[in-house]
Biopython code that builds the backbone (N, CA, C, O; Angstrom):
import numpy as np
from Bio.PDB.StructureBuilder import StructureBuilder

atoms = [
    (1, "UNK", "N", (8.241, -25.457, -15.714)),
    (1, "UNK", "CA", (7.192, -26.098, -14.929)),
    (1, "UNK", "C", (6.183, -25.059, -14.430)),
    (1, "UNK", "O", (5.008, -25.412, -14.336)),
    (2, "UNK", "N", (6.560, -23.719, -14.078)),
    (2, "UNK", "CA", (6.066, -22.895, -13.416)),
    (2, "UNK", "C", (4.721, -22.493, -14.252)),
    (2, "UNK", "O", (3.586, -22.333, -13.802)),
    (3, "UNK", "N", (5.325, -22.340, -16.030)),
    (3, "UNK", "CA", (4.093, -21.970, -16.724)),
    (3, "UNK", "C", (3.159, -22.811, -17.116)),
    (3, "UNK", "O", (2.115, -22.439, -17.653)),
    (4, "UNK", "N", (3.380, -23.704, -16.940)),
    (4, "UNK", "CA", (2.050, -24.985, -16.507)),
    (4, "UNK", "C", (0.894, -24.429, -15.682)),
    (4, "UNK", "O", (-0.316, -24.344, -15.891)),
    (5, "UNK", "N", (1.826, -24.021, -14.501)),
    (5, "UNK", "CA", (0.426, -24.077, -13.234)),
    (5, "UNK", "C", (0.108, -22.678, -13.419)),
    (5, "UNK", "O", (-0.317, -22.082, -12.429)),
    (6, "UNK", "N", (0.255, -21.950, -14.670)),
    (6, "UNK", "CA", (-0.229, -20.541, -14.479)),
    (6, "UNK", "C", (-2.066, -20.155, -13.976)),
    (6, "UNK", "O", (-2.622, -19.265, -13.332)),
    (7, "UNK", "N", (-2.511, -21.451, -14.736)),
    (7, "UNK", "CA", (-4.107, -21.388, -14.121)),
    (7, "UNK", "C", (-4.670, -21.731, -12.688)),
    (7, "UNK", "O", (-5.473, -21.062, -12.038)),
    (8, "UNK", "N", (-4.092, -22.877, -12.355)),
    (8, "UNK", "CA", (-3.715, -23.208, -10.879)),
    (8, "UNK", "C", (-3.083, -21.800, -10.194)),
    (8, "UNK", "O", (-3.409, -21.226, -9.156)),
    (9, "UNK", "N", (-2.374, -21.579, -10.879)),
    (9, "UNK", "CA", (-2.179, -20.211, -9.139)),
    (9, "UNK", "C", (-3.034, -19.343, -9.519)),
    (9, "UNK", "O", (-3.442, -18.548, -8.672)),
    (10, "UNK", "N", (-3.490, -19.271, -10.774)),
    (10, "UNK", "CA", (-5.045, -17.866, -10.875)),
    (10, "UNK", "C", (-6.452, -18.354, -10.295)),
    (10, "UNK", "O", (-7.450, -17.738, -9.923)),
    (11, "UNK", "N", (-6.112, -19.771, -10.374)),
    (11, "UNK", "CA", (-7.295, -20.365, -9.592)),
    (11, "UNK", "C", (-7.259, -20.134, -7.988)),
    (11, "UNK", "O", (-8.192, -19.500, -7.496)),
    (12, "UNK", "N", (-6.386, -20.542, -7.283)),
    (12, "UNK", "CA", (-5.660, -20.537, -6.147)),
    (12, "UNK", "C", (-5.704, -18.799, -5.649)),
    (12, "UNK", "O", (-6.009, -18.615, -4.471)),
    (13, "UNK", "N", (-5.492, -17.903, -6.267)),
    (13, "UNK", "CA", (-5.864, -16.584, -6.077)),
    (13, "UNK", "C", (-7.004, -16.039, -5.695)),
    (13, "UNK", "O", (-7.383, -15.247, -4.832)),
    (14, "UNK", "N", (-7.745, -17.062, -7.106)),
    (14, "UNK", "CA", (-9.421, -16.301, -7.029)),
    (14, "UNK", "C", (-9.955, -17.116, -6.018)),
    (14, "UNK", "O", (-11.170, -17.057, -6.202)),
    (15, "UNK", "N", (-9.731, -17.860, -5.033)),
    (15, "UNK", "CA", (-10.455, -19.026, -4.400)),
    (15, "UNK", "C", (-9.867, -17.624, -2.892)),
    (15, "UNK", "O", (-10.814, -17.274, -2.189)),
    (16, "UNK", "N", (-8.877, -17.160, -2.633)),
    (16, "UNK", "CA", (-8.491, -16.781, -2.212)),
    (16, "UNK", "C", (-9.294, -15.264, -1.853)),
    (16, "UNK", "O", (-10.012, -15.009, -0.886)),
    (17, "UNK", "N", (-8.947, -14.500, -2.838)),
    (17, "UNK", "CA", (-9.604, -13.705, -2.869)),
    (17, "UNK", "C", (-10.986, -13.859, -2.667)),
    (17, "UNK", "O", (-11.510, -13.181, -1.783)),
    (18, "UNK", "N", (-11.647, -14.612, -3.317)),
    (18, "UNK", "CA", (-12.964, -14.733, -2.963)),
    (18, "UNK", "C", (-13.941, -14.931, -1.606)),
    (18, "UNK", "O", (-15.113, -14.648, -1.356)),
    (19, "UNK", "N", (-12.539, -15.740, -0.661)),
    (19, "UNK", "CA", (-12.778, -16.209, 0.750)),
    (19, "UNK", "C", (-12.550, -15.230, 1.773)),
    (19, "UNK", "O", (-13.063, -15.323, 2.888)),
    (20, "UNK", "N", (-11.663, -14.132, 1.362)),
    (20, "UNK", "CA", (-11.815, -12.742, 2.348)),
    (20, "UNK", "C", (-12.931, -12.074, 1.545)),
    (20, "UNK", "O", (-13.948, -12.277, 2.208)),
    (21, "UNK", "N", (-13.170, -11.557, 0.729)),
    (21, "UNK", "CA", (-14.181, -10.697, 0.833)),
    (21, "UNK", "C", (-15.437, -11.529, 1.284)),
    (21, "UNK", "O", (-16.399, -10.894, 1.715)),
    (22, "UNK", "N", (-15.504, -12.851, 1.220)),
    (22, "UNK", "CA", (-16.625, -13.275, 1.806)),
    (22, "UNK", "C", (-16.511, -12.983, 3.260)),
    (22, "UNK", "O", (-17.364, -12.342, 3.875)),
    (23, "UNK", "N", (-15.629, -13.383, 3.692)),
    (23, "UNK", "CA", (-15.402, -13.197, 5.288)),
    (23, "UNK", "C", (-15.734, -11.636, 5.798)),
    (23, "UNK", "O", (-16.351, -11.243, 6.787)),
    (24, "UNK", "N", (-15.162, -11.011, 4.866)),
    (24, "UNK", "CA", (-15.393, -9.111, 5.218)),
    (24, "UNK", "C", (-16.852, -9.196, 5.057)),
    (24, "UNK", "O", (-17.380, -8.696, 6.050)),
    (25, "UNK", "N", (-18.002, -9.765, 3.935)),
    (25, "UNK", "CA", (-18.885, -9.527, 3.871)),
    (25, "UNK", "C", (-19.565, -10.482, 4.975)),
    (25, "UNK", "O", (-20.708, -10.479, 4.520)),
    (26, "UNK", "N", (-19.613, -11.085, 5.823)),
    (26, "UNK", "CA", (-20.302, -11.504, 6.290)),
    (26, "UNK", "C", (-20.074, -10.832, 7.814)),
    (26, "UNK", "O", (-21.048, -10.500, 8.488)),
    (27, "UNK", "N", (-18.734, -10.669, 8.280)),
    (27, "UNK", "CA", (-18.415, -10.159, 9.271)),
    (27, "UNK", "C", (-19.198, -8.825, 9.118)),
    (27, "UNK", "O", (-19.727, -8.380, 10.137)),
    (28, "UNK", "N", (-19.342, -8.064, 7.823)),
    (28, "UNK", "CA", (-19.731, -6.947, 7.975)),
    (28, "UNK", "C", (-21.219, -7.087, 8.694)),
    (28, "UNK", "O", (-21.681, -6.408, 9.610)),
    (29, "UNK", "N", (-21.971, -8.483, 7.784)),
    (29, "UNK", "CA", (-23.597, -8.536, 8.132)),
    (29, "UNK", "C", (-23.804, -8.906, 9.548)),
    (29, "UNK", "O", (-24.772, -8.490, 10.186)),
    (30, "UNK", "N", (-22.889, -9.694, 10.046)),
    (30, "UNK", "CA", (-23.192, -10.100, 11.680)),
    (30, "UNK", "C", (-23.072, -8.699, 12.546)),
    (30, "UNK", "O", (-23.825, -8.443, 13.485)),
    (31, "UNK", "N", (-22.006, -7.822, 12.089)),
    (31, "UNK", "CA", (-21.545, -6.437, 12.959)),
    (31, "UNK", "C", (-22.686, -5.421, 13.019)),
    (31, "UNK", "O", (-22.663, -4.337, 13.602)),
    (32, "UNK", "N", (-23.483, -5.846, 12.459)),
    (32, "UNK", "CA", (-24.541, -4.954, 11.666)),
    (32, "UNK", "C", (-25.896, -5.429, 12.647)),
    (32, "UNK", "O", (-26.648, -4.737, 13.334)),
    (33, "UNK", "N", (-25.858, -7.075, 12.372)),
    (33, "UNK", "CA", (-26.936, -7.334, 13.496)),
    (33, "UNK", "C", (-26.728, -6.959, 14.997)),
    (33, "UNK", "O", (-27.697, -6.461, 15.571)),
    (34, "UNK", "N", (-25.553, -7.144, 15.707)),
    (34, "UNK", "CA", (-24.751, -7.359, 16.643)),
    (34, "UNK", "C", (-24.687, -5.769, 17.778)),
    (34, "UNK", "O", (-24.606, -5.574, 18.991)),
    (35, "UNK", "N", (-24.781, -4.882, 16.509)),
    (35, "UNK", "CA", (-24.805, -3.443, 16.698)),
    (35, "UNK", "C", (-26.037, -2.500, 15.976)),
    (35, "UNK", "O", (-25.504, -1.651, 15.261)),
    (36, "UNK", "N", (-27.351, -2.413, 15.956)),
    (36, "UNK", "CA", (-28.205, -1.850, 15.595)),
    (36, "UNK", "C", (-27.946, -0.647, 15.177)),
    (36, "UNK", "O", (-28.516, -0.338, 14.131)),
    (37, "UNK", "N", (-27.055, 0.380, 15.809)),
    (37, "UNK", "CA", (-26.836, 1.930, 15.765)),
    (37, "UNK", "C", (-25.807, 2.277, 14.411)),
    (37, "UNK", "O", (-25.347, 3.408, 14.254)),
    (38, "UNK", "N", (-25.529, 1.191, 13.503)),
    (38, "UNK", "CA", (-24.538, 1.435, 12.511)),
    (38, "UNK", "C", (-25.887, 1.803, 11.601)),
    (38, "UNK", "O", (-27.086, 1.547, 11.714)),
    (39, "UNK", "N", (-25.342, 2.294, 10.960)),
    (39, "UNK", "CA", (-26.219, 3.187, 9.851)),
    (39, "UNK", "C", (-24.867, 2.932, 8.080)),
    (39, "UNK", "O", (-23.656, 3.136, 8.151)),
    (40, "UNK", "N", (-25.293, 2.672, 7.331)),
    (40, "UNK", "CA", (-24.032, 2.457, 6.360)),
    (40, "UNK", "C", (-24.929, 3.407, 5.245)),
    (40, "UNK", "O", (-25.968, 2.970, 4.750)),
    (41, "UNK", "N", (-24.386, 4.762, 4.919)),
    (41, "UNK", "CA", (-24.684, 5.550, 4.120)),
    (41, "UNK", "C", (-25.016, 4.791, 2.122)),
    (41, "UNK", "O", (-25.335, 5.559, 1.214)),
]
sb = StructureBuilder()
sb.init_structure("model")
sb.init_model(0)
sb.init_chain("A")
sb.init_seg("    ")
for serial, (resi, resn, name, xyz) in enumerate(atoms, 1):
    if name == "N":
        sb.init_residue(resn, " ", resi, " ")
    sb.init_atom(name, np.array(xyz, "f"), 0.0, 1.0, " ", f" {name:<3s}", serial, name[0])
structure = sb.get_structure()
């Protein structure tokens, strides 16, 4: 049964993955407004 849902859990991963780095990237852009003095090389 398990190798059925092999796309379902790669889906389920990438939905995953995709939703923290969004979160890191946006947290990064608000920290950024929030704090003027960051400088990101």
């Amino acid at each position: 049964a398990l190798y059925k849902d092999v796309f379902a859990i790669e889906a389920g991963a990438m939905v995953m993955v995709m939703l923290a780095v969004g979160t890191q990237l946006v947290a990064d852009i608000i920290y950024t407004f929030l704090n003027p003095r960051i400088r990101y090389a």
